[in-house]
C-alpha positions in Angstrom: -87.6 113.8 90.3 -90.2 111.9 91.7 -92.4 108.9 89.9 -95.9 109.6 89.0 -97.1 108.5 92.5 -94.7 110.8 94.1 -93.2 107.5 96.1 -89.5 107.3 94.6 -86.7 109.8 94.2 -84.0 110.0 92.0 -81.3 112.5 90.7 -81.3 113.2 87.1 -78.7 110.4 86.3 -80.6 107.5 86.6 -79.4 104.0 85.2 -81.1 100.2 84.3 -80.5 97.6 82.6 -82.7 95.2 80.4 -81.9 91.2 80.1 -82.1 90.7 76.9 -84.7 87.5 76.0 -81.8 85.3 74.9 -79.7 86.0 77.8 -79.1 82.8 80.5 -79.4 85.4 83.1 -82.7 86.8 85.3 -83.5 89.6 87.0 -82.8 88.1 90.2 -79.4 86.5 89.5 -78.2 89.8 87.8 -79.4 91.9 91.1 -77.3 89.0 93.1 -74.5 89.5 91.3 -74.8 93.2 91.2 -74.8 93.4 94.9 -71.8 91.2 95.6 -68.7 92.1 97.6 -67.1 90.7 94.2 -68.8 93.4 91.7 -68.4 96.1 95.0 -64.7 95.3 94.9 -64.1 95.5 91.0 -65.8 98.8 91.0 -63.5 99.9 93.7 -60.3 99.1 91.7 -62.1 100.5 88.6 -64.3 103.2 89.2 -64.0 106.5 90.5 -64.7 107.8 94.3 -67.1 110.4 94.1 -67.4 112.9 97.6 -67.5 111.0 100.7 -67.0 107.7 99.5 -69.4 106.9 97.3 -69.0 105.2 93.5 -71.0 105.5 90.4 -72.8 102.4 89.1 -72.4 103.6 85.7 -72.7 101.4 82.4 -69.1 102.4 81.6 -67.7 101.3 84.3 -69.8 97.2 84.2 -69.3 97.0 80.4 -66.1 95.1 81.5 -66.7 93.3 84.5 -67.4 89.5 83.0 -70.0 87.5 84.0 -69.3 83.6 84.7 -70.6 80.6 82.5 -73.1 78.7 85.1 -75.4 75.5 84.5 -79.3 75.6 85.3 -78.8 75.0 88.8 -76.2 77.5 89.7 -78.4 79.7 88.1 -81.7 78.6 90.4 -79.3 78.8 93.6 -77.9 82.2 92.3 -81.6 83.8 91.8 -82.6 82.6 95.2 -79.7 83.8 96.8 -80.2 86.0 100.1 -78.1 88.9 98.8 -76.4 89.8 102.2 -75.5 86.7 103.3 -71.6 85.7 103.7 -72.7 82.4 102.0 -74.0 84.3 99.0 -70.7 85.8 98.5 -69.0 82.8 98.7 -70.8 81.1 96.3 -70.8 84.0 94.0 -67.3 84.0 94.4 -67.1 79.8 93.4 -69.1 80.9 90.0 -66.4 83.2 89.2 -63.6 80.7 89.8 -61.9 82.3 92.6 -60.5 80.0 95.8 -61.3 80.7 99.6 -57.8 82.7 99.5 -59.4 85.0 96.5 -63.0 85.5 98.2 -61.2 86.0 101.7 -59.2 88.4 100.6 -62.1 90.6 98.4 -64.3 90.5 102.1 -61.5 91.9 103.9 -61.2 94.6 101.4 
């Protein structure tokens, strides 16, 4: 299916999300989080692997992945984040309490 443009594609299973106005949390900080090595590697020990390789980023499968308690400014450094930066990661990594060991050990995996 394409939009009403004709611009973007998509399969019939399509899945969003909506920050609820209470929530701590923006869009940008979610899609930081979302594109961690950290979420990558819980989805991986979680999920399922479809055909060649890839994993489904289904609602199911995030409803238990926990997201960490941060202060104002963790959450202006996590929405500016560059999301493929090692440094991201890391810091990512910090907000969810895990040690250089922990955040090593996720990048190598």
């Amino acid at each position: 299916m394409y939009d009403i443009n004709g611009e973007f594609y998509h399969t019939t299973t399509v899945y969003g999300y909506i920050i609820k106005d209470n929530s701590e949390f923006n869009y940008c900080a979610m899609l930081n989080i979302m594109n961690s090595q950290i979420l990558w590697w819980y989805l991986k020990h979680t999920g399922t692997v479809l055909a060649n390789g890839y994993f489904r980023y289904k609602p199911t499968y995030l409803k238990d992945f926990p997201l960490p308690l941060i202060n104002k400014s963790e959450m202006e450094k996590l929405s500016s984040l560059n999301q493929h930066d090692k440094t991201s990661d890391r810091f990512i990594g910090l907000l969810f309490g895990l040690d250089d060991n922990d955040i090593d050990f996720i990048s190598r995996t």
